[in-house]
C-alpha positions in Angstrom: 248.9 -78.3 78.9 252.1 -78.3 80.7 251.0 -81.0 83.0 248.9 -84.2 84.1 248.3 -84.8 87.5 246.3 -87.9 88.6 242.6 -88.2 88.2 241.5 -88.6 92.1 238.0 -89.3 91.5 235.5 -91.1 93.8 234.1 -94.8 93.3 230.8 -93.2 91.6 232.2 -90.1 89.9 228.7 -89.5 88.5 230.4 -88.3 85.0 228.1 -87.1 82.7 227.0 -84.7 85.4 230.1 -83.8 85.9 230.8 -83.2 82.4 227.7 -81.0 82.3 228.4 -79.0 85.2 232.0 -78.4 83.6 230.6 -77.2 80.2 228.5 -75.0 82.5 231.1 -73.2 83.9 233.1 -73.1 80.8 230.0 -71.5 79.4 230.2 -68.3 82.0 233.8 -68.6 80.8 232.7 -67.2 77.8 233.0 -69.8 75.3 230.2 -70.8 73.6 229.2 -73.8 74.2 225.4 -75.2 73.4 223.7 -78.5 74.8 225.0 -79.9 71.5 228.6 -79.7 72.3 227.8 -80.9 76.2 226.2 -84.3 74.4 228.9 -84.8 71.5 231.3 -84.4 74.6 229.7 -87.0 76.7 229.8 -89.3 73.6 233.1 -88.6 72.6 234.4 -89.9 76.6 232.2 -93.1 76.6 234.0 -93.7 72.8 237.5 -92.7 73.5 237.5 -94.2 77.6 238.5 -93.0 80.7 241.9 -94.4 81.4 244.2 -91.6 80.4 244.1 -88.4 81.5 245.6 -86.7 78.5 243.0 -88.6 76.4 240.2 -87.7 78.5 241.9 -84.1 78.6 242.1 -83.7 74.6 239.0 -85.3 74.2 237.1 -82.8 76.0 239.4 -79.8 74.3 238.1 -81.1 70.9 235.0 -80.5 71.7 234.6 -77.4 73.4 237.7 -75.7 72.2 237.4 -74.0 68.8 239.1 -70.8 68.7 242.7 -69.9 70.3 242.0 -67.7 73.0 239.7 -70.0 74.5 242.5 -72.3 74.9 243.8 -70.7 78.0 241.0 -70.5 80.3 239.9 -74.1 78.8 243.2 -75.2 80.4 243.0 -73.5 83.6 239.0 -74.3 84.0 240.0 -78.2 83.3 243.0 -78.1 86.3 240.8 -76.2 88.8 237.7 -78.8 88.3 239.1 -82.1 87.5 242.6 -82.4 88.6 243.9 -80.7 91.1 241.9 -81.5 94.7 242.2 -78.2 96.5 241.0 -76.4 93.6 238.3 -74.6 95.4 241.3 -73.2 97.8 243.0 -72.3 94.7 240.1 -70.2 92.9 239.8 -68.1 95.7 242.9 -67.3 95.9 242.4 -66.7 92.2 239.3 -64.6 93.4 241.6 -62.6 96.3 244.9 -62.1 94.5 246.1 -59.3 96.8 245.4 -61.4 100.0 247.8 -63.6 101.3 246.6 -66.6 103.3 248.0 -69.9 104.1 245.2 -71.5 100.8 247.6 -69.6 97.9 250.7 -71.2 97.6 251.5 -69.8 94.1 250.5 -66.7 92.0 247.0 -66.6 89.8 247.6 -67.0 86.4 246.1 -64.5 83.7 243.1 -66.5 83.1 242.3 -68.1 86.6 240.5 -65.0 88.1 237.7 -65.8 85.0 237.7 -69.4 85.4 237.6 -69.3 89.2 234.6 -67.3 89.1 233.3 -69.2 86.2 233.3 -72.0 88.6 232.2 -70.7 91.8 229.3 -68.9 90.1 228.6 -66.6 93.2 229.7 -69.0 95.6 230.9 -68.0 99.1 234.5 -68.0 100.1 234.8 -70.8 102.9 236.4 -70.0 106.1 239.9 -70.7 106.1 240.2 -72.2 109.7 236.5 -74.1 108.9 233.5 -75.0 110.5 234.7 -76.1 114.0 237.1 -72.7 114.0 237.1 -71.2 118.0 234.5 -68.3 118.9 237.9 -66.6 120.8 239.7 -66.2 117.5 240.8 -62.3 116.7 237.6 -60.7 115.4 239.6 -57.6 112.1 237.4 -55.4 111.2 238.2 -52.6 108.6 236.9 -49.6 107.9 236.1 -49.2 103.9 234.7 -45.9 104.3 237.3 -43.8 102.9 238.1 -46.6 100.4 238.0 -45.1 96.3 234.7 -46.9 94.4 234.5 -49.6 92.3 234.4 -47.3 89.1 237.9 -45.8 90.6 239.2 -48.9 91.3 238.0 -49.8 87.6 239.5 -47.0 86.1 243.1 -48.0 87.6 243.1 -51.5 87.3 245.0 -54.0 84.6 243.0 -55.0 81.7 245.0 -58.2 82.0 243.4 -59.0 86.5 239.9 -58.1 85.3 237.3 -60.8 85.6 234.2 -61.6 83.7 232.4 -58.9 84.7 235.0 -56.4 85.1 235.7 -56.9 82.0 232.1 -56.3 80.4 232.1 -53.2 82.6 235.2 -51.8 81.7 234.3 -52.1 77.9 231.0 -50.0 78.5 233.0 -47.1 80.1 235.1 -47.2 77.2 232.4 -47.1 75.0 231.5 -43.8 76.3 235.2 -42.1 76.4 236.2 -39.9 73.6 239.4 -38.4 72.5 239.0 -34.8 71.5 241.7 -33.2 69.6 242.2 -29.1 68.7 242.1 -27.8 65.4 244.6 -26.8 63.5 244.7 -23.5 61.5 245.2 -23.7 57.5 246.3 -21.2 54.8 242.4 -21.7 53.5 240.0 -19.1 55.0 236.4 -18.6 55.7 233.9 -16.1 56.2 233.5 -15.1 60.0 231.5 -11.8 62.0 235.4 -10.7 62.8 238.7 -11.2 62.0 240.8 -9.8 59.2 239.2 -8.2 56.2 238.8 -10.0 53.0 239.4 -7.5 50.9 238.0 -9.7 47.2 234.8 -11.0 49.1 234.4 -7.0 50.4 235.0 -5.8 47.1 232.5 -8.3 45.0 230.3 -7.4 47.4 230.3 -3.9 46.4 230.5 -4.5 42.7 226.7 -6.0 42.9 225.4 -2.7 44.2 227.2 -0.4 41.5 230.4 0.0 43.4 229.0 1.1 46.9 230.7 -0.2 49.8 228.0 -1.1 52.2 230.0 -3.2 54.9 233.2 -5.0 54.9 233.9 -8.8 55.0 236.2 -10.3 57.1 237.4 -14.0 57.2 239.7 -16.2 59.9 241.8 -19.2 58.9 239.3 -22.3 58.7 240.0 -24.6 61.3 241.3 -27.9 59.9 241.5 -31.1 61.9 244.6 -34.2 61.6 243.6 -37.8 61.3 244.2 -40.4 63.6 246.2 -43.0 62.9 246.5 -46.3 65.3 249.1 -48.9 64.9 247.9 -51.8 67.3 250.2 -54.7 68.0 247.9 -58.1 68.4 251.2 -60.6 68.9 250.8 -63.4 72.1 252.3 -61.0 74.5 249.7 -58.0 73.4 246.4 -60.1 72.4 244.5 -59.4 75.7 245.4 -55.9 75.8 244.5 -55.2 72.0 241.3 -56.4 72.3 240.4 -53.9 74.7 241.9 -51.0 72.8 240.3 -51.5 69.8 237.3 -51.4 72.2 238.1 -47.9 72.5 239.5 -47.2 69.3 235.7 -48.3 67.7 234.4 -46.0 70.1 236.6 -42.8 68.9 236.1 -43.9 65.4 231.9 -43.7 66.2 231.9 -40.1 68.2 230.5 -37.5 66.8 232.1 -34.1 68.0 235.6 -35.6 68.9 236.9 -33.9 66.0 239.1 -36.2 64.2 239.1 -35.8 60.3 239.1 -39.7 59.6 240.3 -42.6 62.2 242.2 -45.3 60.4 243.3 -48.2 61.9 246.0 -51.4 61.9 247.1 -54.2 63.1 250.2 -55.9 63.1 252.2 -59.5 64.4 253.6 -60.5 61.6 252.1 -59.1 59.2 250.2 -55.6 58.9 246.0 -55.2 58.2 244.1 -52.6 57.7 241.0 -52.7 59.6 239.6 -48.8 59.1 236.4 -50.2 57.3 235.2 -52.7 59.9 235.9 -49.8 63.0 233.1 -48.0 60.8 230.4 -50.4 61.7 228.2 -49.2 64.7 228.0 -52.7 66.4 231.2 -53.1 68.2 230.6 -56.7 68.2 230.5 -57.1 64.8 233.3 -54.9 63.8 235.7 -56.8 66.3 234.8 -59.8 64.9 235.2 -58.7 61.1 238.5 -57.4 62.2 239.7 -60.2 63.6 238.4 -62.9 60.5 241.1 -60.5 58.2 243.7 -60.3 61.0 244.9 -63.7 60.4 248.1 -63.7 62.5 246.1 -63.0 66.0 248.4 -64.8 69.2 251.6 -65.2 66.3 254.8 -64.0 66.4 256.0 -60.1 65.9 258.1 -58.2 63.3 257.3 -54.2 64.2 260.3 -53.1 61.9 258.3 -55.3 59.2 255.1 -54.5 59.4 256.3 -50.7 60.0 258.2 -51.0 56.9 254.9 -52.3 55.3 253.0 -49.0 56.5 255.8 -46.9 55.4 255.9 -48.1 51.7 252.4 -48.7 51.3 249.9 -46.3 53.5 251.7 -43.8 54.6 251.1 -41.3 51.7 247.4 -42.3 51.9 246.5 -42.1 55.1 248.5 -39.6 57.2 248.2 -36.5 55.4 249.3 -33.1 56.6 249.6 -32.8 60.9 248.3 -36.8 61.4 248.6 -38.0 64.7 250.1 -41.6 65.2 249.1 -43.7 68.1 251.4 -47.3 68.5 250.4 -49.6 71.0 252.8 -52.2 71.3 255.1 -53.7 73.9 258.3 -53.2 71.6 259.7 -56.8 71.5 261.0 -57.6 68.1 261.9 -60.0 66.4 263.8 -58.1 63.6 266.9 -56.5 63.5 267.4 -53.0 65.9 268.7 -51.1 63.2 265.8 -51.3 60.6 263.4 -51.4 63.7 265.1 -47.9 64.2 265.4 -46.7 60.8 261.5 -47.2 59.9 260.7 -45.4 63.3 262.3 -42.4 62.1 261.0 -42.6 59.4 257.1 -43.3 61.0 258.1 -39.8 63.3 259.3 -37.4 60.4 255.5 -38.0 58.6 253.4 -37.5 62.1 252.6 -34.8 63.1 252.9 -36.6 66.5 254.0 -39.9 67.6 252.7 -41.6 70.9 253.4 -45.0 72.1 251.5 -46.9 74.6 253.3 -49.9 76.4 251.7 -52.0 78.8 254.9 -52.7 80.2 254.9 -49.3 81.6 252.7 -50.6 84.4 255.6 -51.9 85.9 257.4 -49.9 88.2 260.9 -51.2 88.0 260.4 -50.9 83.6 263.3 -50.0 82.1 264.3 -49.9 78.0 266.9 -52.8 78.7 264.9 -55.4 75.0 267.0 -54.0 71.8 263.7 -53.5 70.2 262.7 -50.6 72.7 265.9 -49.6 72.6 265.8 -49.0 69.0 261.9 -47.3 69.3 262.5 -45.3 71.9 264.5 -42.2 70.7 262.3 -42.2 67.5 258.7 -41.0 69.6 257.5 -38.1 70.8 255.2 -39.4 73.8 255.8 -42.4 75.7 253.4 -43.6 78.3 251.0 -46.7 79.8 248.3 -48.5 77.9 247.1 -51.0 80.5 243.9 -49.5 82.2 241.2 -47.2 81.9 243.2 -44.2 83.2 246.1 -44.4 80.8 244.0 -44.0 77.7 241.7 -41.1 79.2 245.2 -39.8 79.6 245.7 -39.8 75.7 244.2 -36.7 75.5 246.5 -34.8 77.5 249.0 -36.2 75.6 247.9 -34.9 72.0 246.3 -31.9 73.2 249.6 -31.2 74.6 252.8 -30.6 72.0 255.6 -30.5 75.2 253.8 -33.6 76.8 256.9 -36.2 77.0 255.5 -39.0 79.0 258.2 -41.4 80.7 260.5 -40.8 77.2 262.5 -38.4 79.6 263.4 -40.6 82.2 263.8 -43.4 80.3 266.3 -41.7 78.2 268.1 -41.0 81.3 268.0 -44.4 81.8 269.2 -44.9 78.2 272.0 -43.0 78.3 273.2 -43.9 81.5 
């Protein structure tokens, strides 16, 4: 909690209720919080007092606070309800982030959209100029009727501004996107109506009928198909974003007909786990959360050229194979040195059949490789593109479908070089 402003509350604050009505909204937050928790709270107050905010601020984290992501919005929920006094002003503005009225006097932070609407639960935004506003005022109104849909607007829109229920439906598209990938030929060959003739099936053939040739046999390479293989950064800057891609990468692991040979999966921070078995389970809900009870280091530090060196000894003769395709998601700032960051990405690149690396940063329009981990990343990839929205992953498939497809690498190495 980076600060403590005053507790203005009335003579009769009426606080249990307003302990209640806070767990409520911290509830539609998402945490999970039972009538239990609400009472234990509500005991714990009336032990520790009322007199100091940050008690009466940690007491209330204790007990509704129990995993680390839930820290955030538990800290933004707390300043919008009990401590700052415009904080209705503030969650709309929370609520409206690209309009700007004389009520937002500073940016939305990652999680205020979800505890604004947590807290307003399908309240009304107020009029700015209230009640007693004149009838003569300047009537806007704007046409919406050549405006893109909801599900457009969706598809472009940063996993990190979704709310609550952007969110939930963002995750159900993704559940039904797949990421097909073309076969490859192979030296191994299979019987087919035309194609070349196979002379020793033609001639076995004719051996069972006394040396008569009847027909000929032909045969066409048999189609062979790479493996996937997803390296998914889950450090503090990356947490939000790898939640949803693995989202998606459950879903491509669970598609039938999308062609891939085997899906594995990893994550990394400082450390690197595999996670291919729990992407297997059909409950996405349950495979997330079996992921993330091995993933211990969630929200810690990073050390790519690490973990990559990790991969690199240990799984990379097991899982990529001949023609594997290697998908990193990760916003490329290190901790470790640039020159073994750069030595085990060329390394990752001569074993792949294809490298692509999604950046969230991407999303930026004034990005540019200046961090020496991207630096040291950068030259070592084949593709290099967004991983922040809906779009830029149904993009993936143009990318691996595609051997020439560069992404921004070009232009960045412009950039590079200059």
């Amino acid at each position: 909690m980076a600060e403590h402003l005053p507790l203005n509350l009335p003579d009769d604050p009426k606080l249990v209720g307003n302990i209640t009505h806070f767990a409520r909204a911290l509830r539609r937050a998402g945490l999970p919080i039972g009538p239990g928790r609400v009472i234990d709270a509500i005991r714990a107050v009336e032990a520790a007092g009322f007199s100091e905010k940050r008690d009466f601020y940690w007491t209330l984290h204790a007990c509704f606070v129990n995993r680390p992501e839930h820290r955030v919005i538990f800290a933004q929920l707390f300043r919008l309800y009990w401590r700052d006094p415009r904080y209705l002003e503030h969650m709309m503005a929370a609520l409206l982030p690209a309009i700007r009225g004389v009520q937002e006097d500073r940016p939305a932070k990652p999680a205020e959209k979800r505890a604004a609407e947590a807290l307003l639960d399908g309240a009304q935004a107020p009029d700015q100029e209230g009640p007693d506003s004149s009838d003569e005022d300047t009537l806007i109104e704007v046409d919406a009727s050549l405006t893109m849909s909801s599900a457009e607007r969706l598809r472009s829109l940063d996993f990190e501004l979704m709310s609550l229920a952007e969110m939930a439906e963002a995750k159900r598209m993704l559940a039904r996107l797949s990421l097909p990938v073309k076969p490859m030929p192979s030296r191994r060959a299979m019987v087919a109506p035309q194609g070349r003739i196979d002379a020793a099936r033609s001639l076995r053939a004719a051996l069972r009928r006394g040396g008569e040739m009847e027909r000929l046999v032909f045969k066409k390479p048999r189609p062979r198909y790479p493996n996937l293989v997803v390296l998914c950064d889950i450090s503090g800057s990356m947490s939000h974003y790898s939640r949803v891609i693995l989202h998606f990468l459950h879903a491509v692991s669970n598609t039938n007909g999308a062609g891939w040979a085997k899906v594995h999966a990893f994550t990394f921070g400082t450390r690197l786990t595999n996670i291919t078995r729990h992407l297997a389970t059909r409950d996405v809900d349950a495979a997330l959360a079996a992921a993330g009870a091995q993933a211990q280091d969630w929200e810690g530090g990073t050390r790519i050229g690490a973990c990559l060196e990790a991969f690199n000894r240990d799984w990379s003769r097991r899982v990529m194979g001949q023609g594997a395709v290697v998908l990193l998601i990760t916003d490329g700032l290190d901790r470790d040195a640039p020159e073994d960051l750069a030595r085990q990405m060329q390394r990752l690149q001569l074993t792949a059949r294809r490298l692509i690396w999604l950046n969230p940063l991407l999303r930026w329009d004034g990005f540019a490789p200046k961090a020496a981990g991207i630096r040291a990343m950068l030259p070592h990839v084949d593709s290099f593109r967004a991983g922040h929205s809906i779009a830029s992953l149904e993009a993936l498939a143009e990318a691996i479908s595609s051997p020439d497809d560069s992404g921004e690498k070009a232009r960045l190495m412009r950039m590079f070089n200059d």
